[in-house]
LUMBASE-803838 format. One line per field, with one value per residue: residue in one letter; x, y negated, z of N, C-alpha, C in turn. Coordinates in nm, 4 decimals. Last residue first. Layout:
N
code c(a;...)
n.u c(X;...)
n.v c(Y;...)
n.w c(Z;...)
ca.u c(X;...)
ca.v c(Y;...)
ca.w c(Z;...)
c.u c(X;...)
c.v c(Y;...)
c.w c(Z;...)
// end
This chain:
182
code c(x;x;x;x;x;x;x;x;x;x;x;x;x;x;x;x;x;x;x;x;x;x;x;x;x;x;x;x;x;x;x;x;x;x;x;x;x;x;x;x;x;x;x;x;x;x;x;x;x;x;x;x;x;x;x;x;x;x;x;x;x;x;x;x;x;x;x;x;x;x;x;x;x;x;x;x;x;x;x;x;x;x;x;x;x;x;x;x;x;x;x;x;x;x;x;x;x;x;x;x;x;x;x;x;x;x;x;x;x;x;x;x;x;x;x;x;x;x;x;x;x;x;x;x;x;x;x;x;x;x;x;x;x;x;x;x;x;x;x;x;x;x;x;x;x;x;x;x;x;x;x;x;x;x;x;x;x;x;x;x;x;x;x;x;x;x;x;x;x;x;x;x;x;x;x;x;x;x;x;x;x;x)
n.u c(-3.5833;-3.2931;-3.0637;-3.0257;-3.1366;-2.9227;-2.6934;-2.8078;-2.8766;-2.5934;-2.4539;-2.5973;-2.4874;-2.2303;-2.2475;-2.3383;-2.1262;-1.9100;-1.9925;-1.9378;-1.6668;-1.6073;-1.6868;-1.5693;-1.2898;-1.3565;-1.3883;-1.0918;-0.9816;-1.0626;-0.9385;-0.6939;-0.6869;-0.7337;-0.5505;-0.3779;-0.1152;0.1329;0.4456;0.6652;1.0455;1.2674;1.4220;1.4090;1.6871;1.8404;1.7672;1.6810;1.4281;1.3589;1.2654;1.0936;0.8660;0.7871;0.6946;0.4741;0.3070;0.2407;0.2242;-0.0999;-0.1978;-0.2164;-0.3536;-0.6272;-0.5953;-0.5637;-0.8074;-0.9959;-0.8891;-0.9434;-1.1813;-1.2475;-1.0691;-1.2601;-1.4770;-1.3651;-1.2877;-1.5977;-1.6079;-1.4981;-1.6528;-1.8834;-1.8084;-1.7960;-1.5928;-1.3489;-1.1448;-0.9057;-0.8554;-1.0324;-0.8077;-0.6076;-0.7295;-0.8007;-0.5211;-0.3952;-0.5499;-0.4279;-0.1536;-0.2230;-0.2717;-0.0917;0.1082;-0.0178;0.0278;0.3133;0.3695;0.2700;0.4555;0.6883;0.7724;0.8819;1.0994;1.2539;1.2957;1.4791;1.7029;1.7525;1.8337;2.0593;2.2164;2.1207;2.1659;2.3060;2.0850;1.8832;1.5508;1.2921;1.3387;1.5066;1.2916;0.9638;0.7437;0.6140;0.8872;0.8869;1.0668;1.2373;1.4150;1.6638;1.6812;1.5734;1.6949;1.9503;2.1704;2.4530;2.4970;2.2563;1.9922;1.8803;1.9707;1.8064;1.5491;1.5490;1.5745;1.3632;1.1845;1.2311;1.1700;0.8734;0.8342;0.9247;0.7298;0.4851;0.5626;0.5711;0.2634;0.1604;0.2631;0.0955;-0.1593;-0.1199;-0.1235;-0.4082;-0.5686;-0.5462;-0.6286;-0.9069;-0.9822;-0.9539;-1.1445;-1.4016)
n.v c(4.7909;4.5656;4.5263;4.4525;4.2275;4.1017;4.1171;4.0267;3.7013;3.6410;3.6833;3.4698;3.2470;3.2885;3.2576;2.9901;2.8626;2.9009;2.7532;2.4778;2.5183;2.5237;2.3454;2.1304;2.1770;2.0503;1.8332;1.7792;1.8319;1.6401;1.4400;1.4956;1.4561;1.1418;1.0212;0.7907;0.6847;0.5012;0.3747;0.1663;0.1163;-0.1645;-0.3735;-0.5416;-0.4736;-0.1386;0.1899;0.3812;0.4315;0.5397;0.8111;0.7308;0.5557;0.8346;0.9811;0.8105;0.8164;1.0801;1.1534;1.0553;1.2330;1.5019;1.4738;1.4518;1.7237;1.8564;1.8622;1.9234;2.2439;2.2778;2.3503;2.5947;2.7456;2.7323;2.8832;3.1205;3.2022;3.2396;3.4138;3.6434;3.5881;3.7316;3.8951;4.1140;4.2934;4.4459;4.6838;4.5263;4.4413;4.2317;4.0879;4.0449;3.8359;3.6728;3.6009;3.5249;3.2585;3.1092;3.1224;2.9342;2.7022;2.6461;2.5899;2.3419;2.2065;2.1884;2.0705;1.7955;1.7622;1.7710;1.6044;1.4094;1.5426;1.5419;1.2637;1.2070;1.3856;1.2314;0.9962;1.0726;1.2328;1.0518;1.0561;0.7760;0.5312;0.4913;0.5439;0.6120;0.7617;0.9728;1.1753;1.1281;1.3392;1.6388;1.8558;2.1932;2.5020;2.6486;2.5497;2.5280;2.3257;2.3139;2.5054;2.4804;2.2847;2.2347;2.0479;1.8156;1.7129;1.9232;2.0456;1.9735;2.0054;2.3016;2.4268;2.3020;2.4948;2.7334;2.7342;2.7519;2.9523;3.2218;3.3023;3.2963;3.4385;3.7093;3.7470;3.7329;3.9612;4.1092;4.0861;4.2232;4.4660;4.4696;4.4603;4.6907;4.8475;4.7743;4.8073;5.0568;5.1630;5.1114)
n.w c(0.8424;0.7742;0.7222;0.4818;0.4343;0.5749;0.4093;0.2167;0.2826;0.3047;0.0888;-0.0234;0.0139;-0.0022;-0.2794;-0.2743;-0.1525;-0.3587;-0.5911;-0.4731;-0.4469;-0.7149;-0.8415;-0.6757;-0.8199;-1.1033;-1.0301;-0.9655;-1.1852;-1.3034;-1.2056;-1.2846;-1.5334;-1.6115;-1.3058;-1.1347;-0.9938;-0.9269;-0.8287;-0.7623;-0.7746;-0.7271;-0.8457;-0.6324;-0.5465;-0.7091;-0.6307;-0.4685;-0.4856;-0.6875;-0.5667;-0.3843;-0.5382;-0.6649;-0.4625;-0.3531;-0.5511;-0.5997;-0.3694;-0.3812;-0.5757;-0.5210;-0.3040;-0.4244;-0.5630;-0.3557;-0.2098;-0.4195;-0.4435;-0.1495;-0.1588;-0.2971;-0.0733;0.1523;-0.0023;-0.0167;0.2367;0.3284;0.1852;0.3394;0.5828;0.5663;0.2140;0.0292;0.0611;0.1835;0.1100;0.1866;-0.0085;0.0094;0.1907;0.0701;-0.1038;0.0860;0.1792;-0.0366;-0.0982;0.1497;0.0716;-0.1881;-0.0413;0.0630;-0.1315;-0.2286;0.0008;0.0050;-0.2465;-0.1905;0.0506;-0.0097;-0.1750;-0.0241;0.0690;-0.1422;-0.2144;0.0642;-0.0472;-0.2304;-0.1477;-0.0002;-0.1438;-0.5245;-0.8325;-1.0549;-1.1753;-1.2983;-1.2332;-1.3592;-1.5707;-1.4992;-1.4193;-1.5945;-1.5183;-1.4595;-1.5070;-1.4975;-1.4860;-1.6403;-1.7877;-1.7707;-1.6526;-1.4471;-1.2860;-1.2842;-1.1576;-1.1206;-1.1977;-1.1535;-1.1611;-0.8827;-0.6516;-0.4363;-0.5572;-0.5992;-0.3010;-0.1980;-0.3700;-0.3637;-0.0935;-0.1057;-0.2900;-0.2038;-0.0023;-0.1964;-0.3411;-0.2055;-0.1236;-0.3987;-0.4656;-0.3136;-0.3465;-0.5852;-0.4772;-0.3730;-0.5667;-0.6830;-0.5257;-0.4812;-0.7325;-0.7470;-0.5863;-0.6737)
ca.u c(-3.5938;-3.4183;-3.0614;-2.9500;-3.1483;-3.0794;-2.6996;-2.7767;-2.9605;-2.6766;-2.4139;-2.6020;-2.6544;-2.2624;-2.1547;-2.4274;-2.2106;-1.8973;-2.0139;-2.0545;-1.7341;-1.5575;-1.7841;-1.6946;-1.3623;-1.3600;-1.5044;-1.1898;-0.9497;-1.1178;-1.0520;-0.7391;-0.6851;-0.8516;-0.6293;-0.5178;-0.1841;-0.0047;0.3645;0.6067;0.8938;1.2330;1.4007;1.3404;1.6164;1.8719;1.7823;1.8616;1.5185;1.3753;1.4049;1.2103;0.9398;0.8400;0.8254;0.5997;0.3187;0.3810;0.2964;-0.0118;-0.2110;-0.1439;-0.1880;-0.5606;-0.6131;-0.4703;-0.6842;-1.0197;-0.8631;-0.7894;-1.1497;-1.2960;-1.0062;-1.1023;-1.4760;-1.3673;-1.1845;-1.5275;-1.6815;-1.4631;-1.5190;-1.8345;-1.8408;-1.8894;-1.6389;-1.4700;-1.2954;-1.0030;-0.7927;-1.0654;-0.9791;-0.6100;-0.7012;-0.8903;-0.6398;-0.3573;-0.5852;-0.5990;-0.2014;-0.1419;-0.3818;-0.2033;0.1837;0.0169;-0.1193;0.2325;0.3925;0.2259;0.2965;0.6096;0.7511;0.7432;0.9834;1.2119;1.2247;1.3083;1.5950;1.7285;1.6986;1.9160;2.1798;2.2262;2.0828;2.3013;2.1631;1.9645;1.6446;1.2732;1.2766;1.5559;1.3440;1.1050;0.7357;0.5357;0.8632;0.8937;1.0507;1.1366;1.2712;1.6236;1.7971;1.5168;1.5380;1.9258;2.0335;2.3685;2.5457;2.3831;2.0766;1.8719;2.0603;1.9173;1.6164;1.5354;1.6693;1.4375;1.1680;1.3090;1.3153;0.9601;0.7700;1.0125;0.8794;0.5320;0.5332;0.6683;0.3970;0.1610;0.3301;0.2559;-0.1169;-0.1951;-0.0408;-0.2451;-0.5133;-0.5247;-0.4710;-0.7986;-1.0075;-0.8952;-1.0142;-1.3559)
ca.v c(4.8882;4.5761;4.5516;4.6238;4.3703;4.1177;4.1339;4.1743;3.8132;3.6522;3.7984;3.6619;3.2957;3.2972;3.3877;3.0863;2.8245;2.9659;2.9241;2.5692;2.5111;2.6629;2.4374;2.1057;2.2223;2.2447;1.9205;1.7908;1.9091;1.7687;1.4134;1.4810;1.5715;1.2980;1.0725;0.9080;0.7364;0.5525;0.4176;0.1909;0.1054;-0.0547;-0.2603;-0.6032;-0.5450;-0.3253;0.0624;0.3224;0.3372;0.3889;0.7916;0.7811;0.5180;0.6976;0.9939;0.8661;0.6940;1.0255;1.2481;1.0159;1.0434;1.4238;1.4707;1.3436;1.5748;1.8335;1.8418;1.8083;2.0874;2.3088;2.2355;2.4731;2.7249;2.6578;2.7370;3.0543;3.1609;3.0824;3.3507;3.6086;3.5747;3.5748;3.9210;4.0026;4.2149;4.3636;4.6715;4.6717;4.5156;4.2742;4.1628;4.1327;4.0047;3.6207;3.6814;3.5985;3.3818;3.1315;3.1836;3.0629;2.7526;2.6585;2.6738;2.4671;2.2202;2.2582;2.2276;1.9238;1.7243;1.8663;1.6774;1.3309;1.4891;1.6606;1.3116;1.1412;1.4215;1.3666;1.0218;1.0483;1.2551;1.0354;1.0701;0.9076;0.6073;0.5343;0.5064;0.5176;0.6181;0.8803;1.1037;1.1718;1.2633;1.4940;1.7526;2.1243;2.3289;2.7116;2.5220;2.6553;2.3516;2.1783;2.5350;2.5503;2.2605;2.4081;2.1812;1.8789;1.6374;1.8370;2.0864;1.9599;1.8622;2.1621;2.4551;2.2938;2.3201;2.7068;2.7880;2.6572;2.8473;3.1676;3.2726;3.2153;3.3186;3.6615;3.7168;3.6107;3.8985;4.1445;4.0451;4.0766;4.3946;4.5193;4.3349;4.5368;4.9051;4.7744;4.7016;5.0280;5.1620;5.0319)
ca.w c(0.7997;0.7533;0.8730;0.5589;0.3794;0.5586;0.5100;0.1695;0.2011;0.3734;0.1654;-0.1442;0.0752;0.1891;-0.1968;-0.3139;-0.0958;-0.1768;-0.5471;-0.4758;-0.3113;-0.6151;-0.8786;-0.6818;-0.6228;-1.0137;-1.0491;-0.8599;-1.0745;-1.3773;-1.2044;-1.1832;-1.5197;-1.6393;-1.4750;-1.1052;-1.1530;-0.9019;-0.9934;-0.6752;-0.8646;-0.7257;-0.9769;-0.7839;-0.5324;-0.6718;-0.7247;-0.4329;-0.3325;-0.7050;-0.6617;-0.3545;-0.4615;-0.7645;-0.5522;-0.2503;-0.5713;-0.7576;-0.4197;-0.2670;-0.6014;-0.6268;-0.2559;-0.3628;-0.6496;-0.4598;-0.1497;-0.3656;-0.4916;-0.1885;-0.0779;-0.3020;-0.1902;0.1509;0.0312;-0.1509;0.1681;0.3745;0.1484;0.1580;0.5523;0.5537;0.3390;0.0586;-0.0618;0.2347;0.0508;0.2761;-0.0331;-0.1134;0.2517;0.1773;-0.1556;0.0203;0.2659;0.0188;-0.1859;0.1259;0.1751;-0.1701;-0.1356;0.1831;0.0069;-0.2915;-0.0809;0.1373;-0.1714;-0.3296;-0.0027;0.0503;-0.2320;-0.0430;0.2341;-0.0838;-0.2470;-0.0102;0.1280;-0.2903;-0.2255;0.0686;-0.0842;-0.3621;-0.7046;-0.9735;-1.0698;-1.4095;-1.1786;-1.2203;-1.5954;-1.5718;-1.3188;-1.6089;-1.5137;-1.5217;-1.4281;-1.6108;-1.4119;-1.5043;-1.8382;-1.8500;-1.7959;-1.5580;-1.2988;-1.3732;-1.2286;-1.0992;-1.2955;-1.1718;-1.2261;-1.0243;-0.7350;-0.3279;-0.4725;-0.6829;-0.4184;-0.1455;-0.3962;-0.4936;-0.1167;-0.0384;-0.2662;-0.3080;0.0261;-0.0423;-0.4137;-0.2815;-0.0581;-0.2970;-0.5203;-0.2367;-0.2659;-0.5653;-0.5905;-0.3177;-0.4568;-0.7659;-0.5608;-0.3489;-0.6857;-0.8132;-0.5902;-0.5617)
c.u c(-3.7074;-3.5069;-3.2721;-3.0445;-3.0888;-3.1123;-2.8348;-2.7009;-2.9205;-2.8117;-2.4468;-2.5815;-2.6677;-2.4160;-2.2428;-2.3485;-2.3608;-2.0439;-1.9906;-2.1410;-1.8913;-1.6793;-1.7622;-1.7351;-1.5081;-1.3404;-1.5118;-1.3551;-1.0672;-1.0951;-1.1649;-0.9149;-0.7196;-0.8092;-0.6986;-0.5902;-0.3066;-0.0524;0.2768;0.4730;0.8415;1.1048;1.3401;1.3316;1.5048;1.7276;1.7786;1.9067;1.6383;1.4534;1.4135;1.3417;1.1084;0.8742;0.8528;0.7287;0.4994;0.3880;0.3228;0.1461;-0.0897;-0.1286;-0.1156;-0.4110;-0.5574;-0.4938;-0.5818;-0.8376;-0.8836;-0.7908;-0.9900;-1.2173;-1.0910;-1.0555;-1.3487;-1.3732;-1.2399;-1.3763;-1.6501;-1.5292;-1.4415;-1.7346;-1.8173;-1.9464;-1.7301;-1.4975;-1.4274;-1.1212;-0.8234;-0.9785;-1.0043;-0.7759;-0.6742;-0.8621;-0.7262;-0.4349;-0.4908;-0.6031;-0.3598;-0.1861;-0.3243;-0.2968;0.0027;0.0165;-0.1469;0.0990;0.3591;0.2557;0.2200;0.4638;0.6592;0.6835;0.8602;1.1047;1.1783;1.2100;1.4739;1.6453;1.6553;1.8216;2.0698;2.1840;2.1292;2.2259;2.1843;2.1243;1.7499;1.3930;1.2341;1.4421;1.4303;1.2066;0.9060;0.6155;0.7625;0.8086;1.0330;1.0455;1.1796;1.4599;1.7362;1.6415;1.5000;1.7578;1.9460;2.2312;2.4866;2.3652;2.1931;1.9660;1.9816;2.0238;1.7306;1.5998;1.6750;1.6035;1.2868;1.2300;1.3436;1.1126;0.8564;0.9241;0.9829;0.6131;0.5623;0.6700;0.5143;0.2585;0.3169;0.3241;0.0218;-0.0866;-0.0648;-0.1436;-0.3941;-0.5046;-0.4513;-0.6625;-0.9025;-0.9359;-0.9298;-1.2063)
c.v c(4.9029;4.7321;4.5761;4.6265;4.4655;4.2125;4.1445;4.2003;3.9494;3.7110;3.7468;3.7243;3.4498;3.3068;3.3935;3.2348;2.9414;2.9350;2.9719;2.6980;2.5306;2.6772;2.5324;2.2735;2.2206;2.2397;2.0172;1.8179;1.9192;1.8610;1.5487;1.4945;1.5786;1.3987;1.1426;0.9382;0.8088;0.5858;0.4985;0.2733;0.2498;-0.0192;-0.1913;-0.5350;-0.5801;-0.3519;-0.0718;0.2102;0.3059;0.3647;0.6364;0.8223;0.5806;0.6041;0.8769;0.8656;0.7434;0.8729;1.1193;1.0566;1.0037;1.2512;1.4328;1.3993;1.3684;1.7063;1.7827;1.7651;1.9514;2.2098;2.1927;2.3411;2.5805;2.6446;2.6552;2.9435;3.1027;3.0729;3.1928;3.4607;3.5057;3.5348;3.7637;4.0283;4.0762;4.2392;4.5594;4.6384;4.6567;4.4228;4.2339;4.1720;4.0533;3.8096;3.7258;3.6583;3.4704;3.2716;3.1671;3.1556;2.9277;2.7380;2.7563;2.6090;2.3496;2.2623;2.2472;2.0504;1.8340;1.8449;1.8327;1.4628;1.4668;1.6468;1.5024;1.2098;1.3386;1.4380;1.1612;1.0386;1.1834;1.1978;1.1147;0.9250;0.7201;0.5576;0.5557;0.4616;0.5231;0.7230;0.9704;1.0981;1.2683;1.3823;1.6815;1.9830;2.2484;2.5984;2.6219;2.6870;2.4919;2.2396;2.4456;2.6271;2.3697;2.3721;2.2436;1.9920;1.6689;1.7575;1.9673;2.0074;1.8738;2.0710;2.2969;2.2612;2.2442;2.5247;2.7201;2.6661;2.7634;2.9981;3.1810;3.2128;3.2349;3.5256;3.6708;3.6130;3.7935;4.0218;4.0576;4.0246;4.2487;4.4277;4.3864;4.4855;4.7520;4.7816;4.6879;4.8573;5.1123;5.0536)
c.w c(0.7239;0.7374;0.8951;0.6673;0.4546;0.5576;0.6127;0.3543;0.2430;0.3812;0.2996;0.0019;0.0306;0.2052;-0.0619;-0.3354;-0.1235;-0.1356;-0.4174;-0.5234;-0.3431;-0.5341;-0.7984;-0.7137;-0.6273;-0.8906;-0.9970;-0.9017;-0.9508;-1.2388;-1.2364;-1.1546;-1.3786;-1.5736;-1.4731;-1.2535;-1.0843;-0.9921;-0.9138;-0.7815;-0.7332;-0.7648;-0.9368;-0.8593;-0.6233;-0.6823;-0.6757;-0.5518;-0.3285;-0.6010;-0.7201;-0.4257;-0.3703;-0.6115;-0.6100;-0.3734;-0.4396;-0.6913;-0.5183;-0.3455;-0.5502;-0.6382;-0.3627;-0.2978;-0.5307;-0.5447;-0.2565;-0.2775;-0.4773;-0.3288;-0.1114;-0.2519;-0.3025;0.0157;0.0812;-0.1518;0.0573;0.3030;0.1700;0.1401;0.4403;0.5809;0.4321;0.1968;-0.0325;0.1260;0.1254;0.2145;0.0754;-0.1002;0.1264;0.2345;-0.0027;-0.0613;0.2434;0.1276;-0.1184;0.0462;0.2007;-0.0756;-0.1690;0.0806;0.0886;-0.2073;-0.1088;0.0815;-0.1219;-0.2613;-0.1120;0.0730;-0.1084;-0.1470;0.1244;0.0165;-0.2790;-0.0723;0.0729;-0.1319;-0.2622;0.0206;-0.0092;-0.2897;-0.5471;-0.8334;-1.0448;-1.2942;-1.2646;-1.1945;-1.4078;-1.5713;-1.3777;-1.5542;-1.5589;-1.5349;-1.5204;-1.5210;-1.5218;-1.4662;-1.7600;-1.8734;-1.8231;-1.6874;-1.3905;-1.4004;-1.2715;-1.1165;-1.2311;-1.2300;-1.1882;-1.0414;-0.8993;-0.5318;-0.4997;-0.6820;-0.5468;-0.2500;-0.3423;-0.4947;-0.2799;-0.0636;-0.2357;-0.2861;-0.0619;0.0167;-0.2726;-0.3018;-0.1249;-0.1839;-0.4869;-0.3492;-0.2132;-0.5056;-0.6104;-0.3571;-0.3632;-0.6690;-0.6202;-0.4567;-0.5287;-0.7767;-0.6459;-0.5381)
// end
């Protein structure tokens, strides 16, 4: 069991990390692609679905670059929420509460966390492809929706999270039983 606390320790101090750097290096993105200080798409930290060149052959303003920081907090805050789930999710693991209903309702947020993603992903490329088009002439701007396999894979796996949370909450209803059973 110790070694199960000392792991989520560590876990959990690098989710802190992820949740500061989170928002700071999307911020960072925006506010530096397609210049010299680029250096999350020039050194391949960042690797975009998609390629800002095919919406718009404009340099990117300040207001598309606010666009498409507003339509990027969508994914991030997903991201951002699914982060701080598994950050409680080891902070309990880290006071040895294994099964407990607690653990149990983080697995079901985290269930729920793709279903979330698959649809912020929809919302997210049809927002972006409109926020780097907005500064194209009349008639060029593009409005792009995609929903694929991978999506679609995403949301199994909530499917399989939310129904291990579901046979977590009967185990550590059972063994909660059990105890109390003399």
């Amino acid at each position: 069991m110790q070694q199960i606390q000392t792991y989520s320790r560590r876990i959990g101090f690098i989710l802190n990390i992820l949740l500061v750097l989170l928002p700071l290096a999307t911020v960072y993105f925006w506010f530096t692609v397609q210049t010299s200080s680029d250096l999350m798409l020039q050194t391949g930290i960042v690797q975009l679905s998609y390629d800002i060149g095919s919406f718009t052959t404009l340099p990117l303003t300040l207001q598309t670059r606010l666009w498409a920081l507003l339509a990027s907090v969508i994914p991030c805050g997903i991201l951002f929420y699914a982060l701080s789930i598994l950050r409680g999710l080891f902070k309990s693991y880290a006071k040895s509460e294994i099964f407990t209903i607690q653990t149990t309702k983080y697995y079901h947020q985290l269930g729920l966390v793709f279903f979330y993603w698959a649809i912020g992903n929809f919302i997210y490329e049809g927002l972006i492809s409109l926020a780097l088009s907005f500064n194209n002439p009349v008639g060029q701007r593009v409005l792009a929706l995609s929903f694929t396999g991978l999506d679609i894979m995403t949301i199994f796996c909530g499917f399989i999270v939310v129904g291990i949370s579901h046979v977590m909450r009967e185990a550590q209803q059972i063994a909660d039983e059990q105890k109390h059973t003399i």
